[in-house]
C-alpha positions in Angstrom: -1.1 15.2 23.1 -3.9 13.2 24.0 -6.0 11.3 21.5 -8.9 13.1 22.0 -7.0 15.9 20.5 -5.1 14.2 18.6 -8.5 13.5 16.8 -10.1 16.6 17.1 -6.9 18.6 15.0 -7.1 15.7 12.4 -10.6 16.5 12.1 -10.2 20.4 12.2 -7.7 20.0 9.3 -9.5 17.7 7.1 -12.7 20.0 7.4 -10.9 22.8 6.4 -9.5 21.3 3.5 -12.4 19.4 2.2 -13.8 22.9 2.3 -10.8 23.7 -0.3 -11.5 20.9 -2.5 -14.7 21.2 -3.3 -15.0 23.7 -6.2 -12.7 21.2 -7.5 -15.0 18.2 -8.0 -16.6 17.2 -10.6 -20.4 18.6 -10.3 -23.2 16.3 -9.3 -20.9 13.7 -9.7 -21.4 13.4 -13.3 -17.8 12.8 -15.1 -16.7 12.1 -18.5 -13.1 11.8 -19.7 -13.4 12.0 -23.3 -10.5 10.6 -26.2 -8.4 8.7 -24.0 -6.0 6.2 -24.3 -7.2 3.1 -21.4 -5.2 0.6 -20.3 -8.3 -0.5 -18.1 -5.7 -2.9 -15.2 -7.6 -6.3 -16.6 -3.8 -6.5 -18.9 -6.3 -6.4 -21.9 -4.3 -4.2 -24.5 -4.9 -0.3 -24.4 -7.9 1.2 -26.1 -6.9 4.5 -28.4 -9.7 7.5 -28.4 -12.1 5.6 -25.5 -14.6 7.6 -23.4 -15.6 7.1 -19.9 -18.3 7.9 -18.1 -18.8 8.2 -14.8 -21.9 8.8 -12.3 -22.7 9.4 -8.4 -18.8 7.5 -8.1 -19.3 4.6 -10.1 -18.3 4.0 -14.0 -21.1 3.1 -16.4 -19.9 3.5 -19.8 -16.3 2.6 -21.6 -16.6 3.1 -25.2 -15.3 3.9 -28.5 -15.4 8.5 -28.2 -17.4 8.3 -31.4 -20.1 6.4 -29.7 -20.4 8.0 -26.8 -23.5 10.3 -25.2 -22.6 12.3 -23.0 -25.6 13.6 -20.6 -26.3 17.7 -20.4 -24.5 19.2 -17.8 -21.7 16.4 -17.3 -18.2 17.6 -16.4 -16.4 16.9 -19.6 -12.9 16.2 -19.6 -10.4 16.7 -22.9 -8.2 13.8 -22.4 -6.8 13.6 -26.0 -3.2 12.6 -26.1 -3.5 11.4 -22.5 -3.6 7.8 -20.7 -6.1 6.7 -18.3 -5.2 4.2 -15.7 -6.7 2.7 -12.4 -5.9 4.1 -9.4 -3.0 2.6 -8.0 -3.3 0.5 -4.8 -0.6 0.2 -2.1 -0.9 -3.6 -0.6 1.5 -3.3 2.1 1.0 0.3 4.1 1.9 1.2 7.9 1.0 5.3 8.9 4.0 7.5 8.5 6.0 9.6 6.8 8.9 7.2 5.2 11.2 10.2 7.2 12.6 9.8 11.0 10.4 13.1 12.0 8.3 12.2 15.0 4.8 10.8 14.9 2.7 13.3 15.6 -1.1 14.7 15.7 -0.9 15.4 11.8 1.3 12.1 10.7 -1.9 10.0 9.5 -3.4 13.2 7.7 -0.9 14.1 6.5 0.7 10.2 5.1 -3.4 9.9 3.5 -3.3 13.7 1.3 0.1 12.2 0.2 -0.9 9.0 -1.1 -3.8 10.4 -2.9 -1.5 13.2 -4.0 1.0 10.5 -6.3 -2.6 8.9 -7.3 -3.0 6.1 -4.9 -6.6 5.6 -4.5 -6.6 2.5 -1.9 -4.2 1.1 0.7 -4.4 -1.7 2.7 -3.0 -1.2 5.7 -1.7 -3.6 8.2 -0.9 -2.4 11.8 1.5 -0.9 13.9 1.6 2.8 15.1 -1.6 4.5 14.0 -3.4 1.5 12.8 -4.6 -0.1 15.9 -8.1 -1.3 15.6 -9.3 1.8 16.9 -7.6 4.0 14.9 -9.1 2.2 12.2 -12.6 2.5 12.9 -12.2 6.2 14.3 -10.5 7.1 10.4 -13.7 5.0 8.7 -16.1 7.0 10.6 -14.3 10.1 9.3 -14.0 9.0 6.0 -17.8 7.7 6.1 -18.7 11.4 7.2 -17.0 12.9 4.1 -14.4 14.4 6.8 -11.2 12.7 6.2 -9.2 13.6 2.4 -7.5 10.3 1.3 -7.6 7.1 -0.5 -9.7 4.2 0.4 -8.9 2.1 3.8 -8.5 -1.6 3.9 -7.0 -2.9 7.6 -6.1 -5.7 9.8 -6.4 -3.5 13.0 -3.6 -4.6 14.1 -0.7 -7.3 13.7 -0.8 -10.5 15.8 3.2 -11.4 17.0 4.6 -13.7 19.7 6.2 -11.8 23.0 9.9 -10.5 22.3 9.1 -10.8 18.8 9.2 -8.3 15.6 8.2 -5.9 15.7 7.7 -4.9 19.7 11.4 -6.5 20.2 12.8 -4.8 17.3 11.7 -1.0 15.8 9.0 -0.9 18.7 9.8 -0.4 22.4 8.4 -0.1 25.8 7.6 3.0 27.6 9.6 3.5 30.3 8.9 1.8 33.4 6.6 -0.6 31.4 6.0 -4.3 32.1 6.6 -6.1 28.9 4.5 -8.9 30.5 1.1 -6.6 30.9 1.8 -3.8 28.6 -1.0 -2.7 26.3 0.2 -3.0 22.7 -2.9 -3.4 21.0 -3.5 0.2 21.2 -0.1 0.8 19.0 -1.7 -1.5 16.7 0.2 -5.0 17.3 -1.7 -7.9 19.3 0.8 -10.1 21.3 -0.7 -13.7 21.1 0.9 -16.9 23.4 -1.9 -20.0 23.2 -4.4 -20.3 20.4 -7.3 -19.3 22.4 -5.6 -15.9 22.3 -5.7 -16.3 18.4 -9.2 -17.0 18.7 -10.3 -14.2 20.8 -8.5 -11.4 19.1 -9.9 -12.7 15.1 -13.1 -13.2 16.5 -12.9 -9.1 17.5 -11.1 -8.1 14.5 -13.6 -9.9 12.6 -16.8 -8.5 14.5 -15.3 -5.1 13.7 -15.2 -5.5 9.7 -11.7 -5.4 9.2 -10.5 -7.0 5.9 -7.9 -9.6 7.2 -5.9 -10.9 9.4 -1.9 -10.5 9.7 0.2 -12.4 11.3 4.1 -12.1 12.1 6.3 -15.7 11.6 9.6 -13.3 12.1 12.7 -14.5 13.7 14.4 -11.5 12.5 14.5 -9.4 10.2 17.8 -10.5 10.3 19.5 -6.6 10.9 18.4 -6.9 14.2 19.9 -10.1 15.3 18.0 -13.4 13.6 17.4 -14.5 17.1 13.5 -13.4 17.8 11.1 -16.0 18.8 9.1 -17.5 15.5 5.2 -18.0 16.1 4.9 -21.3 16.6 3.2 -23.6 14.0 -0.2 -24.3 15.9 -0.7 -20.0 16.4 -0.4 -19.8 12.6 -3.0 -22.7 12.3 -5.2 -21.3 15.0 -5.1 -17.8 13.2 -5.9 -18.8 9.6 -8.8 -21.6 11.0 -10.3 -18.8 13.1 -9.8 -16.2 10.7 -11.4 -19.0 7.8 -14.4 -19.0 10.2 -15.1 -15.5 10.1 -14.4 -15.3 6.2 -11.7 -13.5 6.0 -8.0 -14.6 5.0 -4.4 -14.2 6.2 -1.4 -12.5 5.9 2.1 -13.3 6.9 5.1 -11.8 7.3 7.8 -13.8 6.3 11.7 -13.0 5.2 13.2 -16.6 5.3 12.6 -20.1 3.7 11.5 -21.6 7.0 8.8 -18.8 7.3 7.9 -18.9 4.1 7.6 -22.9 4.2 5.2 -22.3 7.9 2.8 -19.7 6.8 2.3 -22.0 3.1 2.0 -25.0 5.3 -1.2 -22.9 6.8 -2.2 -21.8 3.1 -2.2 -17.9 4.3 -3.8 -16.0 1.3 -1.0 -13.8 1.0 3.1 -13.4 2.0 3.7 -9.9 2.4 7.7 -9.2 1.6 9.9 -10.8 -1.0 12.1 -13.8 0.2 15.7 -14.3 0.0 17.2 -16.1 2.9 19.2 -17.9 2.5 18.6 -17.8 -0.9 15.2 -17.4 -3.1 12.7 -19.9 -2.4 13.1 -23.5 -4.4 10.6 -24.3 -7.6 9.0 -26.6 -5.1 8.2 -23.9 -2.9 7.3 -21.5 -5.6 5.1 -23.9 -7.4 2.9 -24.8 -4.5 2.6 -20.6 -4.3 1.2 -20.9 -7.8 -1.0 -23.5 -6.8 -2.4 -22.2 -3.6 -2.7 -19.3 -5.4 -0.9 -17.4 -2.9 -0.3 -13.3 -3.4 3.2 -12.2 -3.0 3.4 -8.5 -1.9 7.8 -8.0 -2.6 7.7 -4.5 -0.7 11.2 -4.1 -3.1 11.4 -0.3 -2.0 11.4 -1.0 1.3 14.0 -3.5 1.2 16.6 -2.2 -1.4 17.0 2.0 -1.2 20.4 1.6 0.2 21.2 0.5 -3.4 18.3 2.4 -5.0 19.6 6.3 -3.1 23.0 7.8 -3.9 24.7 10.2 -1.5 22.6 13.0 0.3 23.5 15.4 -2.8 21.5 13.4 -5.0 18.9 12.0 -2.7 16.7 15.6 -2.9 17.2 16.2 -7.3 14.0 13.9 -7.9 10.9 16.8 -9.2 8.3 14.2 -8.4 9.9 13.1 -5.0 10.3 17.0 -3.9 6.7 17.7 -5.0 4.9 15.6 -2.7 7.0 14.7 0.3 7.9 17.5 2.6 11.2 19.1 3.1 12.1 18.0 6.9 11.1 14.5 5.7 13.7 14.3 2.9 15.7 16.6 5.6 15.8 13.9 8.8 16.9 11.7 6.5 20.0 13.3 4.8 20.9 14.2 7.9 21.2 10.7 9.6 23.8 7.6 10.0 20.9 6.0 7.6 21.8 8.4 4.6 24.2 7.3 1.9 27.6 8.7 1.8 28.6 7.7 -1.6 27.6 4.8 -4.3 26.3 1.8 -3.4 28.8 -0.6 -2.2 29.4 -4.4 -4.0 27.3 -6.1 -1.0 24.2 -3.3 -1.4 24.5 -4.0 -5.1 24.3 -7.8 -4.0 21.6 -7.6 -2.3 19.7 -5.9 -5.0 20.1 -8.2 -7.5 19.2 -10.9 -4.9 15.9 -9.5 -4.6 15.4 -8.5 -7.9 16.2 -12.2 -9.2 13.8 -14.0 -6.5 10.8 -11.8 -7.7 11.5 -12.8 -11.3 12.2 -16.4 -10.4 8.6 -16.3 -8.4 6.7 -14.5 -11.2 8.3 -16.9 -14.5 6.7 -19.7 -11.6 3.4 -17.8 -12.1 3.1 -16.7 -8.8 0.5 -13.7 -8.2 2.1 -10.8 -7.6 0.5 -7.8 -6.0 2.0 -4.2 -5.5 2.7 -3.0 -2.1 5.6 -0.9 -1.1 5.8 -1.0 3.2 5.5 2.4 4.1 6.6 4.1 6.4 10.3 2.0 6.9 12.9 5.3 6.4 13.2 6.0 2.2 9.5 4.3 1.6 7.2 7.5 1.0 3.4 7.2 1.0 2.5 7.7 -2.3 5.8 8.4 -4.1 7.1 4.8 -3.3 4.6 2.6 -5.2 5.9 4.2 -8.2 9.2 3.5 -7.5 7.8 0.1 -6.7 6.6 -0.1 -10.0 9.6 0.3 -11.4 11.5 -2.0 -9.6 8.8 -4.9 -10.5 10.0 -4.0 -14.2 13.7 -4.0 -13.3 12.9 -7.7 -12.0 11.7 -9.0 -15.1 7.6 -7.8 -15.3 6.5 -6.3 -18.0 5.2 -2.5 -17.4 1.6 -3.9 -18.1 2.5 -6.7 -15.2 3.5 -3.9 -13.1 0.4 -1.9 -13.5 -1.5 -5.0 -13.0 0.1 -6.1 -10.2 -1.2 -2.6 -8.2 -4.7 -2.4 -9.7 -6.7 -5.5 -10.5 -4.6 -8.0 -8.8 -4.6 -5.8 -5.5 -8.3 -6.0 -5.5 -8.4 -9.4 -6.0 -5.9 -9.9 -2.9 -8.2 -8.2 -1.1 -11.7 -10.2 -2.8 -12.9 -6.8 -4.0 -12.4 -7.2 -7.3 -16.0 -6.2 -8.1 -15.7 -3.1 -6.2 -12.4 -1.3 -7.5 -9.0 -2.3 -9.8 -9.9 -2.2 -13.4 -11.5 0.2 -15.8 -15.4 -1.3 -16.1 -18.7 -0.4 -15.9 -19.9 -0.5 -11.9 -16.4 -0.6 -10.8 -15.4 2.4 -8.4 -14.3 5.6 -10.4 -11.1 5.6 -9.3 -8.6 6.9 -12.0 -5.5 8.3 -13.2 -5.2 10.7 -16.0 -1.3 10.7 -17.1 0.3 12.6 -19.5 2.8 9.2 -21.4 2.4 5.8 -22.0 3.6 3.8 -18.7 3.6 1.0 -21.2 6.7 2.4 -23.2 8.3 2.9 -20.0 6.6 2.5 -16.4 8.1 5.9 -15.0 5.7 7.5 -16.7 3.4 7.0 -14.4 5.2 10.0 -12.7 3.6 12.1 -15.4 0.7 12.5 -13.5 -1.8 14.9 -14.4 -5.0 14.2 -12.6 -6.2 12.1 -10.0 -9.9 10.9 -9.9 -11.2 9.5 -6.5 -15.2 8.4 -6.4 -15.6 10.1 -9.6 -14.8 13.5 -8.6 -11.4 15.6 -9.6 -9.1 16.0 -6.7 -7.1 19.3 -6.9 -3.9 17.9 -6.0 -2.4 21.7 -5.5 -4.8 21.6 -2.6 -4.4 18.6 -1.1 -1.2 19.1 0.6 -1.5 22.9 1.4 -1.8 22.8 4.9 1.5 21.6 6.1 
């Protein structure tokens, strides 16, 4: 299909179910959630019986229920007994389905209605197929319109990597017939870069198109394809955080080994975007000049650990929250490859868990910032569904599940320098909220006891968001 219609079906469908949604908003944009329980993302301790009010998308009030005054005609909303949290934010996002289903005309529709669905309100995502730069702007404009149903967009436009490097050389290939010397990757949303003037050229676009950072690949891996890629060169990481510097905006690497790790802090990059642990976790030298830097550490745990995370196939589909949000032939192309588990996790996956699970306590008792991202869409990392798990495998590492919830609401925004625009609970932030029905403070998976999801101050009627599969 081309991309014209590619476009015009992703704009047919989100019409029609905006359409849907509507009766479902909150009227005039007038919103108050009345007798909650807040745990506002600041880490501040929860607030018992607090109400919130909410106009034209924005928050203006948090305070005590018996204080409140609530304008005529605002959309009230019972919340006694319930929890109110910030919409979560995915920090680490590529469009897909988490499934081995082919990319198709519906795949980005569909992966947005999905993270909204599990009550992510903002993503950040950083390149590859269906985030090329204009991809990007085409989905803004949509979203700018009112036509496009999902959470918030932050994007690079793109990845910048080094010829026969990840990811082109590893889960990327050519078209047939293809020169790998003039091939076009930018429009699959990765920039190949080989002198820094190339560096300079493609930030200075990047930039001159609003996108909200820069990432950058310093990869000779990932090491299950063969730890033998060429690794961007020291003076293209320097050219890419001095140009993107220039333009304001900061950088992100991807790094899975010491030596990268040790290049993009050498370059002070604002953020590292997966957990390291190769050879070994990084050294309390290394972690303390992340502290220092202030550096933001995105572990993308799901998308490193299912195999020890997923029993075998007959187990893989009994999750109620999983089932409820991610479609059938997802769960379905998955069971039914060589990448499904046949049985429990052997010694070595259990291994490598605890690896990773150990380096991101190690790096957060070193008081390094941690942010929540979860790498969709690697096979097992669902939009949505996966930053919960995430969650939960922050608290199996040693965070606390107010650490956790912080890590994917006020400390994403501050990754991002938006913490005045979304992230916490406060008057003029972004209403952006989560009404659950437990305390994710007693125990984080109950942020699966999701009840409503508030985007922009409105209600979103999650029954409707995914019924046109």
């Amino acid at each position: 299909m081309t991309r014209v219609k590619t476009r015009t079906v992703v704009v047919l469908v989100a019409i029609a179910l905006m359409a849907q949604l509507r009766p479902a908003l909150a009227e005039n944009g007038t919103l108050a959630i009345s007798n909650a329980t807040l745990i506002d993302g600041t880490g501040a301790k929860e607030r018992p019986k607090v109400t919130i009010l909410v106009r034209d998308g924005l928050i203006v009030r948090v305070v005590d229920a018996g204080e409140a005054v609530i304008p005529d005609g605002t959309h009230i909303v019972d919340a006694t007994g319930k929890f109110v949290i910030p919409g979560l934010a995915d920090m680490h996002v590529h469009f897909g389905t988490g499934g081995l289903v082919p990319f198709d005309s519906h795949t980005v529709d569909r992966t947005l209605r999905q993270f909204l669905f599990y009550g992510v309100t903002t993503i950040f995502n950083l390149g590859a197929t269906g985030g090329s730069l204009e991809d990007v702007l085409h989905l803004r404009a949509l979203q700018r319109e009112g036509r496009l149903v999902g959470p918030h967009i932050y994007a690079t436009g793109g990845l910048l990597t080094v010829p026969g490097s990840h990811p082109i050389a590893t889960i990327m290939h050519l078209p047939e017939g293809a020169d790998a010397k003039t091939y076009d990757w930018s429009k699959r949303g990765v920039w190949v870069v080989r002198t820094p003037e190339d560096v300079r050229r493609i930030v200075e676009r990047l930039a001159a198109a609003g996108m909200d950072g820069i990432k950058i690949v310093i990869e000779s891996g990932p090491g299950i394809f063969g730890d033998n890629h060429p690794q961007m060169p020291p003076a293209l990481v320097a050219a890419s955080v001095d140009e993107a510097t220039r333009h304001g905006l900061s950088v992100f690497a991807h790094a899975t080994s010491i030596d990268e790790l040790e290049e993009a802090l050498a370059s002070h990059v604002r953020g590292v975007m997966h957990i390291v642990d190769d050879p070994g976790p990084p050294s309390d030298k290394l972690l303390e000049v992340m502290a220092e830097q202030g550096t933001y550490y995105v572990p993308t745990l799901s998308a490193f650990i299912w195999t020890s995370t997923w029993g075998p196939p007959s187990q893989v589909l009994t999750d109620p929250f999983l089932k409820s949000g991610v479609e059938a032939r997802v769960m379905k192309s998955l069971v039914e490859s060589p990448l499904a588990p046949t049985g429990p996790p052997s010694d070595k996956e259990w291994a490598w868990r605890r690896g990773m699970l150990q380096a991101l306590e190690k790096a957060h008792a070193a008081g390094v910032r941690i942010a929540g991202g979860s790498d969709t869409a690697n096979p097992f990392v669902f939009p949505g569904y996966s930053m919960h798990e995430e969650l939960a495998l922050m608290v199996e590492a040693g965070l606390t599940p107010m650490e956790a919830l912080v890590s994917a609401t006020r400390r994403a925004a501050e990754m991002l320098h938006a913490e005045d625009t979304f992230g916490t609970v406060e008057p003029g932030k972004r209403a952006d909220l989560l009404i659950l029905g437990s305390d994710p403070l007693k125990d984080i998976r109950n942020t699966r006891t999701l009840e409503a999801v508030i985007q922009n101050g409105r209600i979103i009627d999650r029954s409707s968001l995914l019924a046109h599969d």
